[in-house]
Phi, psi and omega in degrees: 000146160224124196240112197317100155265104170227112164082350189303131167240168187297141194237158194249139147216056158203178204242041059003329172268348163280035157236347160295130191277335223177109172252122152318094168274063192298312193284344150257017175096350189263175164225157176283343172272015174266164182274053182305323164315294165278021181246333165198022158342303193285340189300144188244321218212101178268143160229131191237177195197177186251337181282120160326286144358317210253345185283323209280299170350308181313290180313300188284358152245030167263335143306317169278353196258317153345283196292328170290319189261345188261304224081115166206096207240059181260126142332117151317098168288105202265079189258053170228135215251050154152202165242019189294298186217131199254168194191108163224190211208140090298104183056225194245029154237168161231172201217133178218143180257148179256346200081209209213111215081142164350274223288001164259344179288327170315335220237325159306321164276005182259329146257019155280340169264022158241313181312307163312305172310314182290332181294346228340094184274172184204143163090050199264134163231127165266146157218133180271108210266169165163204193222148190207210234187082180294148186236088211048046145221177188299160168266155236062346184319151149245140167269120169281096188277152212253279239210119179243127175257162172260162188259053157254016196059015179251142167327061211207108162251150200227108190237146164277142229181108194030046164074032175220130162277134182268159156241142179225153191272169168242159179168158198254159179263133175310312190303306178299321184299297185328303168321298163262357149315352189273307170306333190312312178089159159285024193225350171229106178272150204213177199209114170262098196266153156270239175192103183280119167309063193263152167309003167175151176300004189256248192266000161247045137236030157090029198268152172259009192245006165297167194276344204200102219224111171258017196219153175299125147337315185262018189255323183318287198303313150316318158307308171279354195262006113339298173295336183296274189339307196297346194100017195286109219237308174222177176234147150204207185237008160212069163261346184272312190286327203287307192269341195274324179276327167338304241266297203286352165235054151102355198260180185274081174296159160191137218241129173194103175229127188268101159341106174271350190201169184228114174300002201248339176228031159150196195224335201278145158245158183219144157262088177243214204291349195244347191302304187282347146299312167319269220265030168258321180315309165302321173296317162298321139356292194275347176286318176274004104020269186284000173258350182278305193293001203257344178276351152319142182286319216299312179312315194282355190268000000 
């Protein structure tokens, strides 16, 4: 995919909501009727995650990696309302937590992309950082998702919708992949892969380490090597709902979650000795990202 961006803002596609006296962003706290425009009018680069904790983290070092290589010296801005989801600002990025799955990640970008619509920014690219569950390759990889599939491997978010299922496609924008496939550097190995969505950490990612297991090692192990094959490099759980809502209102998606493990050789996660290095990497990755881009006039106004 690739999506022209000049001057484009983030789109609405229902006509119901101009019948609202007012739209509620309740789980994050805004209305259309705050003075949303000067609060985020400027935003270019939302990023999102699923840990709080990892997201503020995100934030403060995205303030040092500014202020060291730009001098681009903006405060952290803490908008965040409650305890659902946390959300802070720097310049014309956010740094935000989605929580853990679709249906909470789902609920956070849909109102953020009426909080942008309403701010009306323009030119938005979200990217979705984390940690994930790697498929033949090393763990510290970060995966550059290609392709976000369901886990019959095909490009499909699939929501149920007045008791009929819809599909919608998915897909990542090449240009923003490319970009930071560019950035890696020889200190972050990285992979451009596709990505499987699964519907829980357990038993729809093939796991033997559930509470609850009906299928074989070796029905397991066919399976993944099936995902191998289809191109498939890591899972994690909201990259097909996460680019698909992206795609319909207009913004740029990209996916870079860092291998904690390789699933072709086991299932247990550890937070051991290499886990808090593994996982600053997808973060740094995007930090020189919003520091390449931040040299755009467009960006800096």
């Amino acid at each position: 995919f690739f999506i022209n961006m000049s001057g484009n803002r983030v789109k609405l596609s229902n006509p119901y909501l101009k019948d609202l006296e007012s739209d509620q962003l309740y789980h994050i706290g805004f209305t259309s009727s705050d003075n949303l425009k000067e609060l985020f009018g400027d935003v270019k680069l939302v990023c999102l995650g699923g840990s709080s904790n990892r997201m503020k983290k995100f934030s403060q070092m995205l303030h040092e990696e500014l202020k060291a290589n730009l001098g681009y010296d903006r405060e952290v801005q803490d908008f965040t309302k409650g305890d659902r989801f946390s959300v802070y600002k720097i310049g014309p990025i956010i740094s935000a937590s989605h929580g853990m799955g679709v249906p909470s990640a789902s609920i956070l970008i849909c109102e953020l992309i009426k909080l942008l619509y309403y701010a009306e920014a323009t030119d938005v690219t979200f990217i979705r950082v984390g940690t994930s569950g790697g498929l033949g390759i090393d763990p510290g990889t970060v995966v550059v998702t290609k392709r976000a599939v369901n886990h019959n491997f095909i490009p499909a978010y699939e929501v149920p919708i007045l008791g009929k299922t819809e599909s919608f496609e998915t897909g990542t924008d090449e240009e923003v992949a490319k970009e930071l496939l560019s950035l890696a550097g020889e200190d972050i190995p990285v992979f451009y892969g596709d990505t499987i969505c699964g519907n829980d950490f357990y038993e729809a990612q093939a796991r033997l380490d559930g509470p609850f297991c009906n299928y074989t090692h070796e029905q397991k192990m066919k399976y993944l090597k099936d995902a191998y094959d289809a191109g498939v490099r890591n899972f994690e759980m909201e990259c097909t709902a996460f680019t698909s809502l992206c795609l319909r209102a207009g913004i740029r998606p990209a996916v870079v979650c860092v291998a904690l493990l390789n699933r072709l050789k086991g299932d247990q996660v550890s937070k051991g000795e290499f886990y808090h290095l593994y996982e600053k990497r997808p973060l740094a990755l995007v930090a020189r990202y919003a520091c390449k881009k931040l040299k755009d006039s467009a960006w800096a106004k």
